[in-house]
MARSE-141147 format. One line per field, with one value per atom (N, C-alpha, C): x, y, z; atom name; chain; residue number from 1. Coordinates in Angstrom, 3 decimals. Each point is the difference from the previous one (the first is absolute). Layout:
REM residues N
c1 <- X_...
c2 <- Y_...
c3 <- Z_...
a <- CA_...
c <- A_...
k <- NUM_...
***
This chain:
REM residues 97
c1 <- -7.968_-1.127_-0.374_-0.222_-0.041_-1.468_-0.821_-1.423_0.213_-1.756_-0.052_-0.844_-0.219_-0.623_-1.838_-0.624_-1.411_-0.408_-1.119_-0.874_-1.162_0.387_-1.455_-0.532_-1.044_-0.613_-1.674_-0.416_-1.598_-0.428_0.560_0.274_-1.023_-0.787_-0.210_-0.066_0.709_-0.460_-0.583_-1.107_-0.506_-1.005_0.034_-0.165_1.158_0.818_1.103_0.372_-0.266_0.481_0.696_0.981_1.029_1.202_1.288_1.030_0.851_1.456_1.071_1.137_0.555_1.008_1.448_-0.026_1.284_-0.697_1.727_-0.431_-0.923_0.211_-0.903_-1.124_-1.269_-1.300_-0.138_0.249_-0.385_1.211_-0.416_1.366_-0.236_0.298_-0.209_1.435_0.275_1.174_0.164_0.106_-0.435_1.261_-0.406_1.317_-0.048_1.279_0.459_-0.876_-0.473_-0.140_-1.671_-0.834_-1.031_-0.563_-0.287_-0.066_-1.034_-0.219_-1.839_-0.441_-1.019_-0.934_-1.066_-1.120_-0.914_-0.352_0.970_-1.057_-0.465_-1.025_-1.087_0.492_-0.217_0.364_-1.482_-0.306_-1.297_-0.516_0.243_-0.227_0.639_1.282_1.352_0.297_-0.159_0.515_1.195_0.902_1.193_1.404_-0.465_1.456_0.666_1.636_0.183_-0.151_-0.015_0.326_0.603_1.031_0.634_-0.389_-0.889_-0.216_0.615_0.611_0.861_-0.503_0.411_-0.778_0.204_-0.441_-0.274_0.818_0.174_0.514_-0.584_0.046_0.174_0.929_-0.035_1.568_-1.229_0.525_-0.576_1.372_0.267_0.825_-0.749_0.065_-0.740_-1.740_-0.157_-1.512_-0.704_-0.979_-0.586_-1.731_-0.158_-1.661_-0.558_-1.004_-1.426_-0.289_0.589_-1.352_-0.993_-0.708_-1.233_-0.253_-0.693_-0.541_1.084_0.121_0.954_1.187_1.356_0.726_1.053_0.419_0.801_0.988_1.300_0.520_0.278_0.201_-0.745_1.119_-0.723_0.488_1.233_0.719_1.316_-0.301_-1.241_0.292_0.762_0.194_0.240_-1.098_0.534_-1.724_-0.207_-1.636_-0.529_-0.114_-0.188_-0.136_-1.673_-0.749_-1.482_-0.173_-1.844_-0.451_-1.541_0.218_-1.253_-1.592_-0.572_-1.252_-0.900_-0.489_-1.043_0.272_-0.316_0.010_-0.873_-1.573_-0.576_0.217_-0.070_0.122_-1.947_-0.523_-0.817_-0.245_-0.357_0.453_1.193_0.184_2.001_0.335_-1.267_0.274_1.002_1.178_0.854_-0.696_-0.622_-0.226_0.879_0.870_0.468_0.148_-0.057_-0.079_1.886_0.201_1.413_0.095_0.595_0.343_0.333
c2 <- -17.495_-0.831_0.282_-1.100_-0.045_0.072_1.054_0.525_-0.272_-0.080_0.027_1.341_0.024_1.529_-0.727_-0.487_-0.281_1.344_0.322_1.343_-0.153_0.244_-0.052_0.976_0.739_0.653_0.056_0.980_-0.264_-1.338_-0.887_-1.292_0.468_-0.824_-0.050_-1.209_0.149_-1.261_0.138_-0.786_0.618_-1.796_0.571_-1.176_-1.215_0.374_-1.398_-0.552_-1.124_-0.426_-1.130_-0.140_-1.431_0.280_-0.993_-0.079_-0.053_0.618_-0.163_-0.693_-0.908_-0.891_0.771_1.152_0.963_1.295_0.911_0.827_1.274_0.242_0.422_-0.255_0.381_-0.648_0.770_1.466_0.518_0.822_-0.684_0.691_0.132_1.167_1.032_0.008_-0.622_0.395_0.523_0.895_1.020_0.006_0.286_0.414_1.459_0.361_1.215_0.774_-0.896_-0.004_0.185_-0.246_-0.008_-0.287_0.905_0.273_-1.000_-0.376_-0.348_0.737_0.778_1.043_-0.279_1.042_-0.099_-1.197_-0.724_-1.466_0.836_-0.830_0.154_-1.128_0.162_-1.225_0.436_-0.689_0.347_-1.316_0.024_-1.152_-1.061_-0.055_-0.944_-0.396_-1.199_-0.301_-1.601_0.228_-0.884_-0.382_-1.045_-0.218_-1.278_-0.006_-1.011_-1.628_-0.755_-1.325_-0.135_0.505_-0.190_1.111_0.637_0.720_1.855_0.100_0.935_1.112_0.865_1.335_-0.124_0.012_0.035_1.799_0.122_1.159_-0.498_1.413_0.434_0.596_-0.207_-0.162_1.199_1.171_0.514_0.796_-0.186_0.400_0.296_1.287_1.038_-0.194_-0.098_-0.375_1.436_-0.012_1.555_-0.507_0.418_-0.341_1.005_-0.722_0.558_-1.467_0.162_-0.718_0.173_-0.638_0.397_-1.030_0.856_-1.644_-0.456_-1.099_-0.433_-0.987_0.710_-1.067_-0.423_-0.868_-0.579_-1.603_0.151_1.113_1.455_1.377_1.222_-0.406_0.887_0.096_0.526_0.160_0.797_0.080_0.839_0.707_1.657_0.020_1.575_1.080_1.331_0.641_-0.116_-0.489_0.069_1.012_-0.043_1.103_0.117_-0.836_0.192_-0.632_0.928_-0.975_-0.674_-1.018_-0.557_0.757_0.000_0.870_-1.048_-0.988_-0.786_-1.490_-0.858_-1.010_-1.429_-0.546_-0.358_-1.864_-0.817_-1.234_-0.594_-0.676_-0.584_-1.917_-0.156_-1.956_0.014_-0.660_-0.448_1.090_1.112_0.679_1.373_0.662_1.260_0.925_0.788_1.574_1.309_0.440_0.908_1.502_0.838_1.277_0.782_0.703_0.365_1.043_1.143_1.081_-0.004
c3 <- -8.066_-0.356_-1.458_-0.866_-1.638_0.155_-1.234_0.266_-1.846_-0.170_-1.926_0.142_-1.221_-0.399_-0.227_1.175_-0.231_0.646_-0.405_0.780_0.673_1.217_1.104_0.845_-0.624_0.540_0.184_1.047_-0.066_0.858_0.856_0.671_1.457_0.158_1.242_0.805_1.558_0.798_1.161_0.126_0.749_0.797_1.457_1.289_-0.147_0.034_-0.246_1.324_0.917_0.580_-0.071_0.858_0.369_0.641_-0.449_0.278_-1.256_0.156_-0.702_0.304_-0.840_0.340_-0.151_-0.653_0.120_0.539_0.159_0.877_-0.345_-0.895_-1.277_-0.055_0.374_-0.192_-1.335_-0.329_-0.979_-0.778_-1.035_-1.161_-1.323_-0.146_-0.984_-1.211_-0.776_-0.241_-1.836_0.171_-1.683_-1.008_-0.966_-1.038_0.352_-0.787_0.264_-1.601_-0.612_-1.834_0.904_0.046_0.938_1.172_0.643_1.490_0.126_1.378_0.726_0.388_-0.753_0.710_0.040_0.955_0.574_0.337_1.131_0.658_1.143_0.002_1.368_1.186_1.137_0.979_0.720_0.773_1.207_0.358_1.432_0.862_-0.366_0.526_-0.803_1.525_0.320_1.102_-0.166_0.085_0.071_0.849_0.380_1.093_-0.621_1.047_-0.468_0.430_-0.287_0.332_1.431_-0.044_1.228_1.429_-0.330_0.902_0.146_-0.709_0.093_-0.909_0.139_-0.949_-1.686_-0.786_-0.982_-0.886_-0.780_-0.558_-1.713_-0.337_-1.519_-0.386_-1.594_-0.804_-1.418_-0.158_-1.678_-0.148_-1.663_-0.870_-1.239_-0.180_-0.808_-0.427_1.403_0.475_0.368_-0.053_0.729_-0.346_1.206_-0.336_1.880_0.114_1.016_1.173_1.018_0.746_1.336_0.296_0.864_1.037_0.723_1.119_0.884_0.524_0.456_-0.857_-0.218_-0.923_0.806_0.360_0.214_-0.452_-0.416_0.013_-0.336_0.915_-0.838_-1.627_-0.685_-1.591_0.412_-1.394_-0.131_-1.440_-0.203_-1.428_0.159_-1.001_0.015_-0.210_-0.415_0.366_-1.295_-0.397_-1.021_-0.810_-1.696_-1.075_0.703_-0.615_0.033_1.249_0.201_1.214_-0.383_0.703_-0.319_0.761_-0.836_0.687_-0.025_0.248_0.265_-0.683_1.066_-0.111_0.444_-0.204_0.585_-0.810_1.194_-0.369_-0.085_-0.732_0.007_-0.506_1.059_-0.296_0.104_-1.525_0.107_-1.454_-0.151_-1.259_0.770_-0.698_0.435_-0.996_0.546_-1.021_0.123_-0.567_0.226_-0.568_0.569_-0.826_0.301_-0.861_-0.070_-0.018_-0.056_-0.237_-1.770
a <- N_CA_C_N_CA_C_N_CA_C_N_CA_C_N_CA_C_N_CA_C_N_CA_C_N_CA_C_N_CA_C_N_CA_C_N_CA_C_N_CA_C_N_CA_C_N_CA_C_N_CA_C_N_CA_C_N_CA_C_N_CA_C_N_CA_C_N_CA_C_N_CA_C_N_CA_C_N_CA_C_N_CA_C_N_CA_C_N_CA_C_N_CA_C_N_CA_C_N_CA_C_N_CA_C_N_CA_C_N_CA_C_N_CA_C_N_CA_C_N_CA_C_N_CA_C_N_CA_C_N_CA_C_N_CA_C_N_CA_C_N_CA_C_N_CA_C_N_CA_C_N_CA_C_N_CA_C_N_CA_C_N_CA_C_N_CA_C_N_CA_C_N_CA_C_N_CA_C_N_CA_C_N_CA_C_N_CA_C_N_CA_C_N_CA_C_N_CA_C_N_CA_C_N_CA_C_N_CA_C_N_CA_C_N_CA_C_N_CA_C_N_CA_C_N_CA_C_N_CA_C_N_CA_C_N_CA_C_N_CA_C_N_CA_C_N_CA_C_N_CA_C_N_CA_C_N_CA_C_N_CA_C_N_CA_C_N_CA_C_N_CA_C_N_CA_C_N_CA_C_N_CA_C_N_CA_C_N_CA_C_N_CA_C_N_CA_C_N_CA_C_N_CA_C_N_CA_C_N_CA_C_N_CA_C_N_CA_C_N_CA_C_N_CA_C_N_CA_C_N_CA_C_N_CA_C_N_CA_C
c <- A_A_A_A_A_A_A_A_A_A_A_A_A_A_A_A_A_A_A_A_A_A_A_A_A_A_A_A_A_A_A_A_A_A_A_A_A_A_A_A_A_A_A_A_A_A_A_A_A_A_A_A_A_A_A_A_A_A_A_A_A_A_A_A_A_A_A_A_A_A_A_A_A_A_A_A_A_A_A_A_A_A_A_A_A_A_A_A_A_A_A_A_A_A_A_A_A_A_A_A_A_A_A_A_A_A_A_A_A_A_A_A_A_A_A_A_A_A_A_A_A_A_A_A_A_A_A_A_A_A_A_A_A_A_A_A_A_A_A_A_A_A_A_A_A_A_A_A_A_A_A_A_A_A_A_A_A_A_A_A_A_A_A_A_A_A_A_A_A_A_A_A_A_A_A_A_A_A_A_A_A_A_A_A_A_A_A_A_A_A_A_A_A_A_A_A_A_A_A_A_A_A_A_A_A_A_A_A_A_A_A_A_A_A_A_A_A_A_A_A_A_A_A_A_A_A_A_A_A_A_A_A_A_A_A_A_A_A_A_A_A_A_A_A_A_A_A_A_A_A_A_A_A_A_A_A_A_A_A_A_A_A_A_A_A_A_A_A_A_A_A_A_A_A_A_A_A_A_A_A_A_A_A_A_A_A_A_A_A_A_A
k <- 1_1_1_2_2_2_3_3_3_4_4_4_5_5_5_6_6_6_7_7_7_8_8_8_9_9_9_10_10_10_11_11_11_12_12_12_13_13_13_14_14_14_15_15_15_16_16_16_17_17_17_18_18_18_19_19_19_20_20_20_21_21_21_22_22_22_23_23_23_24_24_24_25_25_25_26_26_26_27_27_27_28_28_28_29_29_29_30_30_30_31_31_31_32_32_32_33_33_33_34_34_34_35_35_35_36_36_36_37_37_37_38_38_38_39_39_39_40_40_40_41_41_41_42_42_42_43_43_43_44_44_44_45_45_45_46_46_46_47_47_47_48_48_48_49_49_49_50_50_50_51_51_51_52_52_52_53_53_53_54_54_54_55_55_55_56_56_56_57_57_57_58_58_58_59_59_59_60_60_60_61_61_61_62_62_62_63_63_63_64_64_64_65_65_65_66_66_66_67_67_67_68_68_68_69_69_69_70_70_70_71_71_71_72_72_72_73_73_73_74_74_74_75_75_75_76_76_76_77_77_77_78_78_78_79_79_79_80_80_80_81_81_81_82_82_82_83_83_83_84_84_84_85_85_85_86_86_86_87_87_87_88_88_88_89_89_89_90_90_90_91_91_91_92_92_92_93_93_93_94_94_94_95_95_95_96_96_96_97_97_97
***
């Protein structure tokens, strides 16, 4: 799989519901030139279309998640961890390590 060198880190998603039309609801897919670090997932709920279980796809992904996610993540184990995270309205505040 052909990846560019964009950098994503510090990402959070968070209450996502629906459906996915591939099998993949969630995919992560990183350069080797820069990783995806620290995403957050929490309360990720996704199936597919057809009924059938849903999976995740990460390539040089690593992050944190919480709550109920499904499908579970496939990050690797994270550098940092996130220490607090409170949503207010539709505003994300976050504090980092």
């Amino acid at each position: 799989m052909q990846t560019s060198a964009v950098q994503v880190y510090n990402v959070a998603f968070i209450g996502i519901k629906g459906t996915s039309a591939t099998e993949h609801a969630i995919t992560f897919v990183c350069s080797n030139t820069f990783l995806c670090e620290d995403i957050y997932l929490e309360d990720i709920q996704l199936s597919l279309d057809s009924g059938e279980d849903a999976t995740a796809f990460c390539q040089k992904a690593s992050g944190f998640s919480s709550g109920e996610v499904y499908p579970p993540s496939c990050f690797s184990s994270p550098d940092t961890l996130i220490k607090q995270i409170t949503v207010t309205d539709t505003t994300l505040h976050s504090m980092w390590r």
